[in-house]
VOBA-1610 file (N, C-alpha, C; in pm, whole numbers, padded with zeros to 5 digits, always signed):
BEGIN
Unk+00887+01386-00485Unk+00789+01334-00577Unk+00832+01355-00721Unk+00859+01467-00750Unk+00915+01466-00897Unk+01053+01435-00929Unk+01141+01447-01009Unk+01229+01390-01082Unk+01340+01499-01088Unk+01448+01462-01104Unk+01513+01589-01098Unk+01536+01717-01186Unk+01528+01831-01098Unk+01479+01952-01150Unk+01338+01967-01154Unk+01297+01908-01098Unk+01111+01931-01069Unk+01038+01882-01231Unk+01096+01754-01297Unk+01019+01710-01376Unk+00933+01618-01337Unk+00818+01576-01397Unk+00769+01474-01360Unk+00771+01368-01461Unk+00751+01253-01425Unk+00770+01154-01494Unk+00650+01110-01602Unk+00709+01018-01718Unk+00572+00954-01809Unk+00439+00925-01750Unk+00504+00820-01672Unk+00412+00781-01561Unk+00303+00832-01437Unk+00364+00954-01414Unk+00315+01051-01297Unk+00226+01104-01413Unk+00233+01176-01534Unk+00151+01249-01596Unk+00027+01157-01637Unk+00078+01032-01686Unk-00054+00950-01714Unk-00158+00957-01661Unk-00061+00906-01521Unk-00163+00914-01322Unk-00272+01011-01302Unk-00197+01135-01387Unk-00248+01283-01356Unk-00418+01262-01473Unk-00363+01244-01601Unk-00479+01247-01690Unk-00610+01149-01639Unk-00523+01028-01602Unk-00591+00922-01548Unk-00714+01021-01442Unk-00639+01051-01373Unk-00745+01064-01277Unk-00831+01204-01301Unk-00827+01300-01374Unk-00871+01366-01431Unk-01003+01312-01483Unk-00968+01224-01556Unk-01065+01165-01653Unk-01169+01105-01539Unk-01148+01068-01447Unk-01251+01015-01338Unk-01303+01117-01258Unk-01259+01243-01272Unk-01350+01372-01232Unk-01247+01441-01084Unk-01127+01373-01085Unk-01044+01455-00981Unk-01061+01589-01019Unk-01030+01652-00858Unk-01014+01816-00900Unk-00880+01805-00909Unk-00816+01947-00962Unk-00671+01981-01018Unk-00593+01965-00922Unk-00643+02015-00769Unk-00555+02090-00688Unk-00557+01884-00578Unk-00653+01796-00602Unk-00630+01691-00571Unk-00526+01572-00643Unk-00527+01637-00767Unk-00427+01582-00840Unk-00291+01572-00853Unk-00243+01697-00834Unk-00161+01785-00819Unk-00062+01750-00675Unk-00145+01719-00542Unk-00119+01656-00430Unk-00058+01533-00431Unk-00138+01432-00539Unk-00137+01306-00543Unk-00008+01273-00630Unk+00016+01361-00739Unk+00173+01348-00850Unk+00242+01450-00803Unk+00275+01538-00697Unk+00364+01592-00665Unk+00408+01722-00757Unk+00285+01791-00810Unk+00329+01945-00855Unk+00215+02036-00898Unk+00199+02140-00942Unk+00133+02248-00900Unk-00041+02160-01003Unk-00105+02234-00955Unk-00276+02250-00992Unk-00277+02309-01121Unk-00197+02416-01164Unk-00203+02503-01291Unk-00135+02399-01430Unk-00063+02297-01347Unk+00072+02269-01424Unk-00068+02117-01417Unk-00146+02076-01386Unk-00174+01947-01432Unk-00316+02012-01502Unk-00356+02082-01453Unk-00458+02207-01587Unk-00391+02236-01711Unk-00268+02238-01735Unk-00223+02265-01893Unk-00244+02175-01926Unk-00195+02065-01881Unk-00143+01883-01893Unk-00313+01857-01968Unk-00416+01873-01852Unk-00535+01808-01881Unk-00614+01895-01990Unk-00635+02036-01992Unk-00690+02076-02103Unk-00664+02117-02213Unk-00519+02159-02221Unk-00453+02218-02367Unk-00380+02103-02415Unk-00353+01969-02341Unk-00240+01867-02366Unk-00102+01903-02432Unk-00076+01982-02321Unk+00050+02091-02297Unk+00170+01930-02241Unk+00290+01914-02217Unk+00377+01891-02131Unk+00316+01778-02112Unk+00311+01666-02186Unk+00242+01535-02184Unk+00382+01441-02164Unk+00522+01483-02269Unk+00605+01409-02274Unk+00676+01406-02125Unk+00746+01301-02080Unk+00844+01277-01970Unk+00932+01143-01994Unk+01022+01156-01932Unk+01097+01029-01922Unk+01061+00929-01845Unk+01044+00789-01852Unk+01008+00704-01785Unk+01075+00715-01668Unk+00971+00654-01554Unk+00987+00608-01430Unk+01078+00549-01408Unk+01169+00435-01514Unk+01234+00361-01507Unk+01237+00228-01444Unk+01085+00203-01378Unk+01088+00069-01315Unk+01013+00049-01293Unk+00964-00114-01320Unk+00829-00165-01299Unk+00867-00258-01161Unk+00766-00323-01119Unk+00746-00442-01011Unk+00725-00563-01126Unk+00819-00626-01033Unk+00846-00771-01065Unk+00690-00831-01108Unk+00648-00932-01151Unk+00497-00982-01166Unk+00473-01053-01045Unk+00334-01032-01024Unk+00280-01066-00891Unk+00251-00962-00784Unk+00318-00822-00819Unk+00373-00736-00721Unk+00248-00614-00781Unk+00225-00567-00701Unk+00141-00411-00745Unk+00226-00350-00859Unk+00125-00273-00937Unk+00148-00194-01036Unk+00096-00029-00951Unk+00134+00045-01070Unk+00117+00203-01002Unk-00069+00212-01082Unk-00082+00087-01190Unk-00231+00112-01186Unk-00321+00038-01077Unk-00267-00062-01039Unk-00337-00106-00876Unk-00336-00030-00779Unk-00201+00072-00786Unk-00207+00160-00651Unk-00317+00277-00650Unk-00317+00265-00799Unk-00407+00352-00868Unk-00620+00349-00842Unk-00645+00253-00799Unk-00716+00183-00820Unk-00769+00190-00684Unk-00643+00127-00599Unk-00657+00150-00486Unk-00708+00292-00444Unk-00624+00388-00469Unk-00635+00510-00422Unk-00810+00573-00483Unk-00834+00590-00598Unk-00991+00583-00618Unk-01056+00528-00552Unk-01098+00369-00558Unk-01154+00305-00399Unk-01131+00356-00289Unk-01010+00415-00213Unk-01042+00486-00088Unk-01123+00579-00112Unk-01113+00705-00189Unk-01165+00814-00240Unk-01304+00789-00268Unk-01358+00681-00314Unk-01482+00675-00313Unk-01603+00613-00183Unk-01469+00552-00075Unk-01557+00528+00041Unk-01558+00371+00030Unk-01472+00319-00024Unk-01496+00161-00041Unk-01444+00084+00015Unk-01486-00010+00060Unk-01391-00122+00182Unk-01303-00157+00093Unk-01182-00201+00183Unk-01057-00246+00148Unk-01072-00382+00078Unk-01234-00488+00150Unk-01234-00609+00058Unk-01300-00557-00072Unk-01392-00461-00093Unk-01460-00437-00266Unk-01329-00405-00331Unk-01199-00350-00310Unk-01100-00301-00371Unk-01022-00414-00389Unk-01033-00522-00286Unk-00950-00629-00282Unk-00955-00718-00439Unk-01112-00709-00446Unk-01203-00767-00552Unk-01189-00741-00670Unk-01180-00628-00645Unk-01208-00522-00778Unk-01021-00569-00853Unk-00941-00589-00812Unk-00858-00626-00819Unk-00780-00730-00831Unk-00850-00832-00769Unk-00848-00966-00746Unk-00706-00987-00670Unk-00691-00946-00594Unk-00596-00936-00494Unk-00632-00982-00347Unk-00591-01038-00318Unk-00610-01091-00131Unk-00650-00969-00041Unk-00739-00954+00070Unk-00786-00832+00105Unk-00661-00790+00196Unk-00565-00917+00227Unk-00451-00849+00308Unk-00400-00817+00263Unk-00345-00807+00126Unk-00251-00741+00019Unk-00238-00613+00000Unk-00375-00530+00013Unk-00453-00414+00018Unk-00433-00368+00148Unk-00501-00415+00222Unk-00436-00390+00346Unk-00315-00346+00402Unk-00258-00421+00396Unk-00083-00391+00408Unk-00068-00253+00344Unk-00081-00275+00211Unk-00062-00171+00078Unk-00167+00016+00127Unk-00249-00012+00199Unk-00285+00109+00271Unk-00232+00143+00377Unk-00178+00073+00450Unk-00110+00074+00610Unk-00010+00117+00567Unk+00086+00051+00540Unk+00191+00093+00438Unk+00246+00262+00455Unk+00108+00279+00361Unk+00120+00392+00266Unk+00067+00512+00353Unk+00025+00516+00485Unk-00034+00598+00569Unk-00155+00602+00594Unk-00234+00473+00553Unk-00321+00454+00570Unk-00503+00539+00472Unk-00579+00505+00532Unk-00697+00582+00416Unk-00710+00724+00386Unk-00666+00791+00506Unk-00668+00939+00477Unk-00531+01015+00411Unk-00415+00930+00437Unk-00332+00987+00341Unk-00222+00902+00262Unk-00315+00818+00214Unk-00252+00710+00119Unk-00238+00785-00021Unk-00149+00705-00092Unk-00083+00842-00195Unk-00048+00703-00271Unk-00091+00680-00441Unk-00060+00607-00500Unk+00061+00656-00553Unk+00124+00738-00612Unk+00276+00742-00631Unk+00377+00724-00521Unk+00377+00803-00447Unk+00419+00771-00314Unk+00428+00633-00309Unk+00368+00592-00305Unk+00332+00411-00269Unk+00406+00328-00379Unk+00389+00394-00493Unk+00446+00361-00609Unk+00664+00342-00607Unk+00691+00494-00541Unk+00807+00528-00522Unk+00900+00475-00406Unk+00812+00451-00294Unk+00855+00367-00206Unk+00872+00234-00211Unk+00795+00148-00336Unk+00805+00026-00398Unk+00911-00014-00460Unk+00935+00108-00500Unk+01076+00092-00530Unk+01239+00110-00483Unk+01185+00173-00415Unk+01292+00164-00277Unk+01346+00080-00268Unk+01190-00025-00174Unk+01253-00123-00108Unk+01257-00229-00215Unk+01263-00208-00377Unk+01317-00373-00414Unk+01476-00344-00478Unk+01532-00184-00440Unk+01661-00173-00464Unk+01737-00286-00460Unk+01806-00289-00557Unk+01940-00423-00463Unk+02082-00324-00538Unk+02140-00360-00463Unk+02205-00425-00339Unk+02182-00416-00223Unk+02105-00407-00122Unk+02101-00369-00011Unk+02176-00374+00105Unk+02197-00349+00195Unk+02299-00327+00291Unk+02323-00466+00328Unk+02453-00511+00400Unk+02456-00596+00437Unk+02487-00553+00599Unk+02404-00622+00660Unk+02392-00579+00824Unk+02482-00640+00886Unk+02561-00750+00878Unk+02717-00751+00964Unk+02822-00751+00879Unk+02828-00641+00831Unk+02928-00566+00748Unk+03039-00539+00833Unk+03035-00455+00940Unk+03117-00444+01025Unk+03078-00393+01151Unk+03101-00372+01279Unk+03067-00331+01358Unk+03040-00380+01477Unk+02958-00324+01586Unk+02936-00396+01697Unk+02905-00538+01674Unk+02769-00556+01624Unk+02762-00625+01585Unk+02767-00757+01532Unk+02871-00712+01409Unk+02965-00825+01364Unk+03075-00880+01449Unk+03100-00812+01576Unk+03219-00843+01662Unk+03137-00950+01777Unk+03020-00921+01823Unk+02915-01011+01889Unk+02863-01106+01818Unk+02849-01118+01696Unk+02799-01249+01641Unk+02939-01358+01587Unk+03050-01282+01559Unk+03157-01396+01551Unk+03192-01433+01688Unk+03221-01362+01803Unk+03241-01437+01912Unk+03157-01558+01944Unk+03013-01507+01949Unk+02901-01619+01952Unk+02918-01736+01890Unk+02984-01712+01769Unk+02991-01852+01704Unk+03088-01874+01715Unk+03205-01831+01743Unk+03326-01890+01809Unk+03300-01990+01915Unk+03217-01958+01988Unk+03164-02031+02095Unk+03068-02099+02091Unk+03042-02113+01963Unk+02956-02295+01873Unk+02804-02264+01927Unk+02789-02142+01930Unk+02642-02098+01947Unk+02572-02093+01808Unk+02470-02115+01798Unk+02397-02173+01680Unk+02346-02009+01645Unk+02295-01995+01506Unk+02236-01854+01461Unk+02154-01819+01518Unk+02037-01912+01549Unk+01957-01890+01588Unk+01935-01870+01744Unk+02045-01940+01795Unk+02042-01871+01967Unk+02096-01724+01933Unk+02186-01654+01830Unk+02254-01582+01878Unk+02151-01517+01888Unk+02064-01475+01755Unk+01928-01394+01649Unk+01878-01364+01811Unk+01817-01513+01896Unk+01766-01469+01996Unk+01815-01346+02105Unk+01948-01392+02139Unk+01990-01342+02252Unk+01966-01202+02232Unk+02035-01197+02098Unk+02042-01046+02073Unk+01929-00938+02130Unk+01795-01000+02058Unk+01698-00925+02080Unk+01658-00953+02265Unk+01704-01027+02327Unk+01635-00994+02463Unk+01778-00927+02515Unk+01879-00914+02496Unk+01998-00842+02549Unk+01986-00713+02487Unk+01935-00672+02369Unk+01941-00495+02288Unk+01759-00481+02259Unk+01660-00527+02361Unk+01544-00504+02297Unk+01520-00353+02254Unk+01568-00255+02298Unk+01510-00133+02257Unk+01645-00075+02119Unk+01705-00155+02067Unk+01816-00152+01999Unk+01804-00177+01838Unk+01737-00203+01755Unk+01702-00241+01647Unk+01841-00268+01559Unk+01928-00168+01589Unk+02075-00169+01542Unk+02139-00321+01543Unk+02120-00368+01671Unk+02148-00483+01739Unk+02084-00640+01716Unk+02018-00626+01608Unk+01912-00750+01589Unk+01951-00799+01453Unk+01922-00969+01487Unk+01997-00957+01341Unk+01905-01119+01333Unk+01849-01148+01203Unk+01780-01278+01184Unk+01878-01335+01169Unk+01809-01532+01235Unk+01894-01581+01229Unk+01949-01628+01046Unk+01874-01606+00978Unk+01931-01649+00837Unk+02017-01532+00783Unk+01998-01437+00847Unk+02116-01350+00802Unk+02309-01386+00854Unk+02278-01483+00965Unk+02405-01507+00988Unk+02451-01627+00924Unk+02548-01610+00849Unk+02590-01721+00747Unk+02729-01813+00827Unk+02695-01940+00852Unk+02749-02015+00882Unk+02873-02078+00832Unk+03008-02087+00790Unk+03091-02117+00682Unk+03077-02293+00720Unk+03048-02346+00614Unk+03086-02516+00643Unk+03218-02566+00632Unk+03264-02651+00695Unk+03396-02712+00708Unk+03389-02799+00621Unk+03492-02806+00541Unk+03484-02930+00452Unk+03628-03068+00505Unk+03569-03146+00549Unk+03669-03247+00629Unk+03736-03329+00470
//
């Protein structure tokens, strides 16, 4: 949760005041940004250790913010359906949805967390899955043998169903065109 060397970020402290200001207790706060109860008590009453370095990354537009996750996470906390939050937000109630499931659902959904894992997954470069390997040695034969992506995508999964290693969409397999 925190940053390295156990800092926390601009952002995480905001989170922290933020929710302060809506009547969180310390030691709920503290849970929710990832460091001690005493240390978001300086933060909130002496406005001790306010400065941090940015998060370094927002979501693309369209995409949750850490104040929607934010938002979100109050609405659970206050007992509110996932559509009043949907609302309150103006967000699709499956959007929310997802975005609590996600995140471990109502009892231990965690807006930074949720926040940090957002960013995870919009890392790029991301792996490329027939890089090398089994794999990649079963899907060029396949198409050696003028099997289409999409039969292979299939086969795969009813030949390795308990295999996840082994599965591969068919748009992930790139076809080279011949140029006559």
């Amino acid at each position: 949760m925190q940053g390295k060397h156990g800092h926390l970020s601009r952002e995480q402290k905001q989170l922290a005041l933020r929710l302060h200001s809506k009547g969180w207790r310390l030691i709920d706060i503290a849970r929710e940004i990832g460091c001690t109860a005493p240390m978001v008590g300086r933060m909130a009453r002496e406005g001790r250790h306010l400065d941090g370095k940015p998060f370094g990354w927002e979501p693309r537009e369209g995409h949750l913010t850490v104040f929607d996750r934010e938002e979100i996470l109050v609405g659970l906390a206050r007992g509110d359906t996932l559509t009043a939050i949907a609302r309150a937000l103006g967000r699709a109630v499956s959007t929310v949805s997802r975005e609590v499931k996600r995140g471990g659902g109502r009892e231990e959904y965690s807006a930074w967390r949720a926040h940090e894992d957002a960013r995870e997954q919009a890392r790029r470069p991301k792996p490329f899955k027939l890089d090398s390997g089994r794999l990649l040695e079963v899907v060029t034969t396949q198409l050696e043998q003028l099997w289409s992506p999409q039969e292979i995508a299939a086969r795969l999964c009813l030949e390795h169903p308990d295999n996840p290693e082994m599965h591969v969409s068919h748009e992930t397999i790139v076809v080279p065109l011949k140029v006559v």
